[in-house]
C-alpha positions, 0 to 999 in steps of 0.5 A: 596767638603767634608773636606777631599776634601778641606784639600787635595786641600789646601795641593796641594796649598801649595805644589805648593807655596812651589814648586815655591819657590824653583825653579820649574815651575807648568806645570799641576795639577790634571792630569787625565789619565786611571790609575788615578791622577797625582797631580801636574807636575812641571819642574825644569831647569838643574842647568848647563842651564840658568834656566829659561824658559815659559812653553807654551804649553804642547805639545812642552814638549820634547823641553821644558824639555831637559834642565831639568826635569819633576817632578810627585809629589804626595801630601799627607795632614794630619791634626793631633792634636798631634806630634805622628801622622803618617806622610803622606807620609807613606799612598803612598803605593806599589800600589800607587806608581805603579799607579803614574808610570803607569800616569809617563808612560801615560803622556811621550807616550802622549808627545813622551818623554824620561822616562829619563826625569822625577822623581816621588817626594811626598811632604808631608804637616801636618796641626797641629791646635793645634799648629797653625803650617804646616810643608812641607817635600819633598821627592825627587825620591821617593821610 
């Protein structure tokens, strides 16, 4: 594993940690189908239903997730030395942001599920050593 390798799976853990703070359950990471990678597939509850739930197996997603909703998030890391650097989130392009709806579009036929039921967020994880500092933004129903 390169260092850009490890950068990119280090932000996908924190990603994830910070995720799971917030509410949302970690379903699969590292999602392989025809288009690509998804990097992470959360779940988070319909604020009206109890909240909580196991996710057991992938296959009875549909049930699973009518009372919530199905977030693809992409992860972006940067490592900068200065506060002007170009924010992560500014590298999902167009033609990124149609392969991460092509992989949204895979994982619902494979799982027989509605695309009323899903989201596309990225998170953003900038890694500044100078400052001994790494700040988390999330950006949700990104377009």
């Amino acid at each position: 594993m390169n260092n850009a390798q490890s950068l990119g799976a280090w932000g996908e853990d924190v990603a994830c940690w910070f995720l799971k703070k917030h509410g949302y359950t970690i379903v699969e990471r590292n999602s392989r189908y025809p288009a690509g990678e998804l990097d992470i597939l959360a779940w988070i509850p319909d604020p009206l239903s109890s909240g909580f739930f196991k996710f057991q197996k992938i296959i009875n997603a549909k049930k699973y997730f009518q009372s919530g909703t199905l977030i693809l998030v992409e992860v972006k890391t940067r490592e900068v030395y200065k506060e002007d650097e170009v924010l992560p989130e500014l590298r999902v392009d167009y033609k990124r942001k149609q392969k991460l709806i092509q992989g949204a579009y895979h994982f619902l036929r494979q799982h027989k599920m509605n695309d009323e039921l899903f989201r596309i967020d990225v998170i953003s994880v900038v890694l500044n050593r100078t400052k001994q500092s790494t700040k988390i933004r999330h950006i949700k129903s990104f377009e």
